[in-house]
N, C-alpha and C positions, 0 to 999 in steps of 0.2 A: 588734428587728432580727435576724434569722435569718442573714442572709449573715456569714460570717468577717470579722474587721475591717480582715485585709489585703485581701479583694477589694472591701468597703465603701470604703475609702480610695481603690484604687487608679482606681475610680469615678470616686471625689473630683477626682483629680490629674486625670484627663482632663477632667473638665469643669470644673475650676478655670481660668479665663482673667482672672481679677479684676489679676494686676498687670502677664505678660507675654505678650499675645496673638500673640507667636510661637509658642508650644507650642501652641496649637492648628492653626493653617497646620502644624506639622512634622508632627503627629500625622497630619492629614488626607495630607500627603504620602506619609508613614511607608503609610500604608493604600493610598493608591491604587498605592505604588511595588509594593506587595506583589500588589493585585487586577492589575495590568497585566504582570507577573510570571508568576503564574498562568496568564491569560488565554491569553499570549501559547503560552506552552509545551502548553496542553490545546489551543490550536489546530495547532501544530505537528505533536503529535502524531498528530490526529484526521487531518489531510490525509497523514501517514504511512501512517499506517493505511487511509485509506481509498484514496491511489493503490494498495497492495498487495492490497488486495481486490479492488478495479477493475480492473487487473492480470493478478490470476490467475482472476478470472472469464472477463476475455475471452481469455485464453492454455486457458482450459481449456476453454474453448465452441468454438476452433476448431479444437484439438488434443483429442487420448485422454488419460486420465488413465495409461498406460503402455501401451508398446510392444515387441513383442517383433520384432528384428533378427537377422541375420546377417553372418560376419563372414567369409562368400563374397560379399555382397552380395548376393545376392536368393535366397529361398526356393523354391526349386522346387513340391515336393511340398507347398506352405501346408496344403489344408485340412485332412488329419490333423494339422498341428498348431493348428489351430482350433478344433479338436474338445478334444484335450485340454487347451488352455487355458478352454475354456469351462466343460470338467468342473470347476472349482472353482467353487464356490458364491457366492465373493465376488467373481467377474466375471462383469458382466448380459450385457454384448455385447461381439462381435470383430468385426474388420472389416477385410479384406484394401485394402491399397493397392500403387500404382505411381509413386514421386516419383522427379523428375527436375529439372537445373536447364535453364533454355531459353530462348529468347531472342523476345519477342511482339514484334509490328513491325505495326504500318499507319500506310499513307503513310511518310511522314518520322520518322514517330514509332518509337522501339522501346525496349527495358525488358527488363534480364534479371528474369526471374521462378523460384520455385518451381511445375510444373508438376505435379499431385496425380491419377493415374486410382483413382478411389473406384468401389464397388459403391453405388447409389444406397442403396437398401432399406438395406443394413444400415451405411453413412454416416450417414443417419437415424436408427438406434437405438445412433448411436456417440457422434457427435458431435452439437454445436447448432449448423454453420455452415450446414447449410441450412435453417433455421430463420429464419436472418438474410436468407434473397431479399428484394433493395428492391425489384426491376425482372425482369420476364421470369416465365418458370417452368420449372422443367428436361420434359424429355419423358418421354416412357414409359419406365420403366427398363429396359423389354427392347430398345429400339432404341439401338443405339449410335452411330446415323447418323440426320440428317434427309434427306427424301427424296430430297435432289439429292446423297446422299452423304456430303457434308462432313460429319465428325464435333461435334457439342458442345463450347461450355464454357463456363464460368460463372466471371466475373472477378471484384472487388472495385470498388466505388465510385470509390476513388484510380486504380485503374490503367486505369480505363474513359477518368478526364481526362486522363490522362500519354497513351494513345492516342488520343484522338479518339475512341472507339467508342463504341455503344450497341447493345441489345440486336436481334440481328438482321444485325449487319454481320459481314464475314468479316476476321478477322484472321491474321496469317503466326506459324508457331510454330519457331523454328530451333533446329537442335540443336548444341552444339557439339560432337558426336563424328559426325563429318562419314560418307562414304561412299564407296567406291572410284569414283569413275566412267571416260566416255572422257576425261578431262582432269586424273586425277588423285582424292586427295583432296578432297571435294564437301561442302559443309554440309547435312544434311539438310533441309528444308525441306515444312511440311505446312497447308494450311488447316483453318479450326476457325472455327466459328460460334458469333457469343455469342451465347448460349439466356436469360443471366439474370446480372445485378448483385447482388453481397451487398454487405452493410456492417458489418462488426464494431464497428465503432467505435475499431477500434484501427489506424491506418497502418501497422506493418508485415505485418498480415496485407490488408490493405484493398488494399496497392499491390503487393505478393508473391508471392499467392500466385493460383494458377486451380487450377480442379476440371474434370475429365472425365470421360467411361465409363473404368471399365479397363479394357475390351478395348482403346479407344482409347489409350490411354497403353500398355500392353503391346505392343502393334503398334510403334508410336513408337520406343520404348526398345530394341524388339527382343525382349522377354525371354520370349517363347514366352507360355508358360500359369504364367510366376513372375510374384512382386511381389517389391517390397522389406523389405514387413514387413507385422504386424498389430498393428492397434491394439486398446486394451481398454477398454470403460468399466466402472468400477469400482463396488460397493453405495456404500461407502466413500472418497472421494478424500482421507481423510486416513491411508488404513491402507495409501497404494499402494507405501512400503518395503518393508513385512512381505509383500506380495502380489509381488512386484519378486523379494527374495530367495526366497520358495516357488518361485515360477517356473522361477526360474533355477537353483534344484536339479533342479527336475524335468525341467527340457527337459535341462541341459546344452549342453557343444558341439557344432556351434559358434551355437548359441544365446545372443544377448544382451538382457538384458532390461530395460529402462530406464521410469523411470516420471515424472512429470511435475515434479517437484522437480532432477532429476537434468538434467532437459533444460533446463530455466532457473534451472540452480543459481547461477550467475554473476551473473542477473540479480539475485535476491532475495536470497543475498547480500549484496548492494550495496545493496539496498532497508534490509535489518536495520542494518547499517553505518552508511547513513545516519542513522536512526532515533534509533540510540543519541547518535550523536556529535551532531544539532539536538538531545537532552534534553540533552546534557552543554553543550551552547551557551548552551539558551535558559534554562538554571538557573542560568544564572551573574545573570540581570538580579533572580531572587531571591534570591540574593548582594548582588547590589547595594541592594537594598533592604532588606536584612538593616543595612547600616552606618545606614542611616534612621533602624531602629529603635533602634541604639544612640546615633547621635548625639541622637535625642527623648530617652531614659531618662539620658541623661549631662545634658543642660540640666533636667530635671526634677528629678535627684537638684541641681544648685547649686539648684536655685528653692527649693528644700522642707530645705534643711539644717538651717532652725530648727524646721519642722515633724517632722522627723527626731529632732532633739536632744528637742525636747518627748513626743514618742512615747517613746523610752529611757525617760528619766526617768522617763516611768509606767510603766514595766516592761515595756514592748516586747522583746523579744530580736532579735538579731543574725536569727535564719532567720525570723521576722515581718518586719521591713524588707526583707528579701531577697525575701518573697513578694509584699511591694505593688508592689513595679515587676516583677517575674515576671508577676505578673497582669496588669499594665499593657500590657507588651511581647506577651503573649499573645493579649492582647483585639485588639491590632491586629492581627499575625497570623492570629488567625481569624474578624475580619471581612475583613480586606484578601484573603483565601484564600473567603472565601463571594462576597463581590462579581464575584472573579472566576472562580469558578467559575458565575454563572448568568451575564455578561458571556458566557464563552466557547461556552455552550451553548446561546443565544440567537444568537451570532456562526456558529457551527458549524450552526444549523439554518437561516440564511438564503444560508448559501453552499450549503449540500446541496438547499436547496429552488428556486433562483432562479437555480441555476450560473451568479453574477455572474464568476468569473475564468474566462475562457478561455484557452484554453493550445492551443501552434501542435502539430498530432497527427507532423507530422514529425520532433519531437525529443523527446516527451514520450509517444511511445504512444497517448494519451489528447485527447479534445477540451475535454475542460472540469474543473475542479479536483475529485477526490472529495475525502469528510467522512465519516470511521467513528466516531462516538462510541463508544469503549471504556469503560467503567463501570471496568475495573483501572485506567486510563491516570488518568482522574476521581479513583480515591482514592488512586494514588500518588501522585501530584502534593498533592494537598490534604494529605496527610500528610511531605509533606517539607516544602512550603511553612511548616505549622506547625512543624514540627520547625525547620526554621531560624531562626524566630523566637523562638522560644522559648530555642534555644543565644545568641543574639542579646543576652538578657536577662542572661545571664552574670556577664559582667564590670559591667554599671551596677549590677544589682541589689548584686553583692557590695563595689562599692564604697561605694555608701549604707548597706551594713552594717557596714560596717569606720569610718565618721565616728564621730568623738570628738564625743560631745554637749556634751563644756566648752566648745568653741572659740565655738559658735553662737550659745548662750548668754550665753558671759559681760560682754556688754557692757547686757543687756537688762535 
């Protein structure tokens, strides 16, 4: 026999059921408390992880990965400074905009919205929300009107059903910085044809937001030949601090320069927050099946006192006893830590694959549950999971080494 004689025993003990066939039900407990433990928390995780991905993909598909502002509120003079934002190497594309908030209305129906006038063309090589057209197509990008006039625009999915519209009906776009007329202060008011339905997939930009020409929105807002800002998309969207601060030396004021972390800093956040605090929740159930494993090694060590006492006797030492239920408590551990790591990764690929939970997009961003399998997330867990089982073994193990072998004995 090649295996050590505390792991050959402690073998033994698990599959000894010869007099009290509870310690086999506790053991199988002991394990499954541990695999549903496991399970639970690499699935917590992964739907963490994967609402965050899911997330900032589609916050970064409809938005620039940074934006450079003013804190006159609109840029006059933009494209000299488009130019030299683009002179650095680690920004691909710029893209001048005109937002504004506004108020869409047909019929009965109306919706304040974010109102966006984009340069088509370079919209396109900025962002991916026009990528996302369900319905329509936008027009030539040198026309910034269709023939009878009415200017363009392109709504989102949601706010097409909050209005009644589809592609092709004329809807009312109101401004609330009204106009002097003969009666007073006047709301502005303008029509605007939908050209085309996108769908992010995410409701608040689905139901928020409309695209235009920006001479169309310029006109609207008033702002001559200014925008409000320009956006950037970056080689890099994980380097857009370090690109954020260069910027922001180089332009100066009253130039401000924000990048896509900083504009959903709140949200994500709150994302990380969450994150931490379900591991710190759902660790506690491996906790709790941690006492499992000491109450299995506590009935194991009464069961075996005389099988204990007779070990001594042949010259066992104190840390040989101590390692047979060490090994014992650990074998559960990391089978109950393997079971449920392929449970959750089995569980995890049929919700990512089948998107069975759906989830309402009005309060969750999202239409249906994501699933990131992180491979850190994988061995953190598996390595606490064992780690706690094994502090587990502790106190049983040291107390089957601290038993007097006279006591067990001496009646035999």
């Amino acid at each position: 026999m090649n295996l050590p004689y505390q792991l050959f025993i402690a073998v033994r003990y698990l599959r000894s059921k010869k007099k009290h066939k509870g310690i086999s039900f506790n053991t199988a407990i002991s394990i499954g408390g541990v695999a549903v433990g496991v399970m639970a928390l690499l699935v917590v995780l992964s739907v963490m992880s994967g609402f965050r991905e899911d997330l900032q993909k589609k916050i970064l598909g409809a938005t620039s990965h940074a934006v450079v502002l003013s804190y006159t509120g609109t840029i006059k003079d933009y494209r000299p400074v488009m130019e030299q934002v683009k002179a650095d190497p680690r920004v691909v594309n710029v893209a001048p905009f005109a937002l504004g908030q506004v108020l869409v209305s047909s019929g009965k129906n109306a919706h304040g919205i974010f109102m966006k006038g984009i340069d088509v063309v370079a919209e396109g090589r900025t962002t991916e929300i026009l990528q996302h057209i369900k319905f329509g197509k936008l027009p030539d990008p040198s026309k910034a009107a269709g023939p009878d006039g009415v200017p363009w625009i392109m709504i989102g999915t949601e706010l097409s059903g909050m209005l009644g519209v589809f592609t092709g009906d004329v809807i009312n776009v109101i401004s609330p910085i009204g106009e002097i007329g003969p009666l007073g202060l006047m709301p502005k008011m303008k029509q605007f044809r939908v050209v085309a339905l996108f769908d992010m997939g995410m409701f608040e930009y689905d139901a928020n937001l409309a695209l235009t020409d920006l001479k169309s929105a310029q006109d609207f807002y008033k702002f001559g030949d200014a925008v409000n800002g320009i956006e950037l998309k970056l080689a890099d969207v994980n380097a857009a601090q370090e690109v954020r601060r260069d910027l922001q030396r180089q332009l100066g004021p009253p130039f401000w320069v924000k990048d896509w972390m900083m504009m959903n800093k709140n949200l994500f956040s709150a994302l990380e927050l969450e994150k931490f605090a379900m591991f710190i929740v759902v660790l506690l159930v491996i906790l709790v099946a941690s006492f499992n494993i000491v109450s299995t090694l506590m009935m194991n060590v009464m069961e075996k006192q005389k099988e204990i006492a007779i070990l001594k006797s042949m010259g066992a030492k104190n840390q040989g006893v101590m390692l047979i239920f060490m090994f014992q408590g650990l074998f559960i551990g990391v089978v109950g830590t393997v079971i449920g790591l392929v449970c959750a990764s089995v569980l995890c690929y049929v919700l990512n694959t089948y998107e069975i939970i759906k989830l309402p997009p009005e309060v969750y961003y999202l239409k249906t549950l994501p699933v990131k399998v992180n491979i850190f997330d994988f061995v953190l867990v598996a390595v606490s999971a064992i780690a706690i089982s094994f502090l587990s073994t502790v106190y049983p193990s040291y107390y089957a080494a601290r038993l007097n072998p006279v006591e067990p004995l001496r009646y035999e």
